[in-house]
Residue, then its C-alpha position, 0 to 999 in steps of 0.5 A: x076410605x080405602x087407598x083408592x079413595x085417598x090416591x084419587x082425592x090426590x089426584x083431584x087435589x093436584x089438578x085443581x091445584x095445577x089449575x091455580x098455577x095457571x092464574x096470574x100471580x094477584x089472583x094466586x096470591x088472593x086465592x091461597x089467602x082465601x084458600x087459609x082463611x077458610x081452611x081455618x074458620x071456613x064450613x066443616x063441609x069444606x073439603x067434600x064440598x065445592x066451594x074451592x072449585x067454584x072459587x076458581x071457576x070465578x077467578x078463571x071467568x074474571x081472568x077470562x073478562x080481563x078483570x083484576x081480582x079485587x074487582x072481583x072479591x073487593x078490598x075486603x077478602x075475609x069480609x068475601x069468603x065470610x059471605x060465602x061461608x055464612x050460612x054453613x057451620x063453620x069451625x068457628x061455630x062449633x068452637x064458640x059453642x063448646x067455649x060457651x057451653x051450650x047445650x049439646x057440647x061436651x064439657x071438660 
């Protein structure tokens, strides 16, 4: 990865970050949540992938129709991202695998 790589990723970063200032305040707060739950326990893909952006393509189409952002990803958030994330290798998996010791994993 060269330094253009890195400043265009920055740039990339900053305006999809700008575009989740311009949420209303509920759905900023829901999407940092998501935005950590995910960083944490979310698909190793996470950051190349587009799963963030279609988060805030939903977000902006639900503020676009009026809605309220629980309407949109219910009362449950982990239980929300947990859907969108269950069919991708996650952090988490390979966490579990390596405390589990199954084959494949490095031991210590």
């Amino acid at each position: 990865m060269g330094i253009r790589d890195i400043i265009e990723g920055k740039k990339q970063w900053r305006a999809h970050m700008a575009r989740v200032r311009a949420l209303p305040p509920d759905y900023q707060i829901v999407y940092k949540e998501m935005q950590k739950y995910l960083f944490k326990v979310g698909p190793i893909d996470l950051v190349d992938g587009s799963l963030l952006s279609g988060i805030l393509d939903f977000f902006e189409e639900g503020v676009a129709a009026g809605r309220g952002v629980l309407e949109l990803v219910g009362d449950d958030v982990a239980a929300f991202c947990d859907d969108l994330i269950k069919d991708s290798h996650t952090y988490a998996d390979i966490y579990q695998e390596s405390v589990s010791g199954k084959p494949g994993t490095t031991e210590k």
